[in-house]
C-alpha positions as CSV (number, residue, x, y, z in Angstrom):
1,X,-40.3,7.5,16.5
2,X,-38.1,10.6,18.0
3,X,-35.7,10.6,20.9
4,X,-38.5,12.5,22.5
5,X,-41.2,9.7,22.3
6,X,-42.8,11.8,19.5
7,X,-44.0,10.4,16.2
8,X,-44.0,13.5,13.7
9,X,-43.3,13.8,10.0
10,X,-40.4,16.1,9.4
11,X,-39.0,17.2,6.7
12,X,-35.4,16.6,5.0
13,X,-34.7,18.8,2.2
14,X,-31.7,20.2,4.1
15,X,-30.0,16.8,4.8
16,X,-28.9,15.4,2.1
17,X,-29.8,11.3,2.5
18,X,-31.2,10.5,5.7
19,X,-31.5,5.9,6.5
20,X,-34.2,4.9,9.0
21,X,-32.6,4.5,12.2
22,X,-30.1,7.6,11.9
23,X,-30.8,10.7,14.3
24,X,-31.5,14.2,13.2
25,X,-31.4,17.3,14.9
26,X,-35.3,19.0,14.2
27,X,-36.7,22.0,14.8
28,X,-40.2,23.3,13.9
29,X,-40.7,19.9,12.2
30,X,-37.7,20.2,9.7
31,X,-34.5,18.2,10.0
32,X,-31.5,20.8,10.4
33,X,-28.6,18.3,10.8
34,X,-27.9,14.5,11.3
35,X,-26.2,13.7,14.0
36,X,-24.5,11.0,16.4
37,X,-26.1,9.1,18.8
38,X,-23.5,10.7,21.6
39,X,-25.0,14.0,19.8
40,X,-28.5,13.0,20.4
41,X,-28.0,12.2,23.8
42,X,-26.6,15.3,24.7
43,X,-29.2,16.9,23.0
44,X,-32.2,15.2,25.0
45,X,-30.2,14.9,28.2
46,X,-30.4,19.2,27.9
47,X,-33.7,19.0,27.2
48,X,-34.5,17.1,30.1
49,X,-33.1,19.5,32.2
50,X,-35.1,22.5,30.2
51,X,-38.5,20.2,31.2
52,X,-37.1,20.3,35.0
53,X,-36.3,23.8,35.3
54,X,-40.0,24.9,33.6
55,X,-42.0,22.5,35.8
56,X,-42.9,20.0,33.2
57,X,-40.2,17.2,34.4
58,X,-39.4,15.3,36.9
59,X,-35.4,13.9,37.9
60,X,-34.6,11.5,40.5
61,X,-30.7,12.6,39.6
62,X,-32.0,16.0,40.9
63,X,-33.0,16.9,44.5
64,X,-35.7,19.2,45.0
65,X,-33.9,22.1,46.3
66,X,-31.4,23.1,44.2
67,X,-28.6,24.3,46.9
68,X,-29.2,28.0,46.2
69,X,-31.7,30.8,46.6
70,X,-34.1,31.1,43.8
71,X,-35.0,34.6,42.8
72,X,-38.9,33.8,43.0
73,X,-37.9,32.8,46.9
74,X,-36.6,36.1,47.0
75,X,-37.7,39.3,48.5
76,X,-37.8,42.2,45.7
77,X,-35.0,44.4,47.3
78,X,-32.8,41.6,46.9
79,X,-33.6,40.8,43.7
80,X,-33.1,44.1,42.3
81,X,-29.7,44.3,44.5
82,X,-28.7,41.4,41.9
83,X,-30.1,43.0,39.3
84,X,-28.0,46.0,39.4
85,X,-25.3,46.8,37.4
């Protein structure tokens, strides 16, 4: 079981001895780095916030407006008056 409520198999050959019940960092299914729980927490808490801000999460910590303009609320002109440099 993962911190993200995935069960995958993953490989290890970059970490040199990994015990059940110790945290990894993984990407594209291989383990890159072990790391703390404290780590791992950051990690999904981060995550969590990536889900929210693509629409595929949802935070009660997090109130649906998020206290500034959005550039999709936005009309062009003033997008591209941000946009210039």
């Amino acid at each position: 079981m993962t911190g993200r409520s995935e069960v995958r198999r993953v490989g290890t050959r970059l970490i040199d001895k990994v015990e059940p019940g110790q945290w990894l960092l993984v990407f594209l299914d291989d383990a890159r780095e072990l790391i703390t729980p404290e780590r791992a927490a950051e990690v999904n808490a981060t995550l969590d916030l990536l889900a929210l801000a693509i629409g595929q999460g949802v935070s009660p910590a997090f109130p649906d407006e998020p206290g500034f303009a959005l550039p999709s609320g936005m009309a062009l002109q003033a997008v591209q008056r941000m946009t210039q440099s």
